[in-house]
VMD Tcl script that draws the C-alpha trace (Angstrom):
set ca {
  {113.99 25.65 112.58}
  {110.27 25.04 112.78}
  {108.77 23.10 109.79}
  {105.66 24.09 107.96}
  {102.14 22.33 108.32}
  {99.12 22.31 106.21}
  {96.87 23.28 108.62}
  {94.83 20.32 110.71}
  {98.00 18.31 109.88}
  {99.54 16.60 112.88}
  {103.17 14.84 112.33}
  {103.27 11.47 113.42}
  {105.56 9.97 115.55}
  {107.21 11.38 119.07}
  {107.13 15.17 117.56}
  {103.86 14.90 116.68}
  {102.67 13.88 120.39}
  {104.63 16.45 121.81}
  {102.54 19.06 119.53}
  {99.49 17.30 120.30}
  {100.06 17.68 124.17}
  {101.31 20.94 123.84}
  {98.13 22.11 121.95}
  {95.75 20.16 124.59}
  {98.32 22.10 127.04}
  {97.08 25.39 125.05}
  {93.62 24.64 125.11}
  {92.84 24.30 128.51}
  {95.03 27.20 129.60}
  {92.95 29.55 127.66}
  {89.53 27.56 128.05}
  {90.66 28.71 131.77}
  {91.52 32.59 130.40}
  {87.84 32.81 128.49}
  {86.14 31.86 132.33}
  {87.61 34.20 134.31}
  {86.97 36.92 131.87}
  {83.67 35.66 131.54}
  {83.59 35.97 134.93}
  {84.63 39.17 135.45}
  {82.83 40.47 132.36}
  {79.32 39.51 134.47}
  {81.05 40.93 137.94}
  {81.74 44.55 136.48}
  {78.12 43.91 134.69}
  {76.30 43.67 137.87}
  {78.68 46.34 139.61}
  {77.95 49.05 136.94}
  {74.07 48.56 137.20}
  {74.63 49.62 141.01}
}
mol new
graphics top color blue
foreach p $ca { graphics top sphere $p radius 0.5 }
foreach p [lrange $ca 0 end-1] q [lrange $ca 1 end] { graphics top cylinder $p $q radius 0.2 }
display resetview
């Protein structure tokens, strides 16, 4: 059963590490998603000005 937070509110304690690495976890896994589609966004750019 997952318990509701206020958002911005962290639990303290083990669980609230665990959700604190698991959002750092999140964060840098799409921090890595938004490059490569920045990436590709200028690729196809340049490509469709060909």
């Amino acid at each position: 059963m997952k318990l509701l937070r206020k958002p911005g509110h962290l639990e303290t304690g083990s669980a609230g590490h665990e959700e604190l690495r698991r959002l750092r976890r999140q964060n840098l896994q799409q921090q890595k998603t938004i490059e490569v589609l920045k990436r590709a966004t200028a690729f196809f750019a340049r490509e469709s000005d060909r």
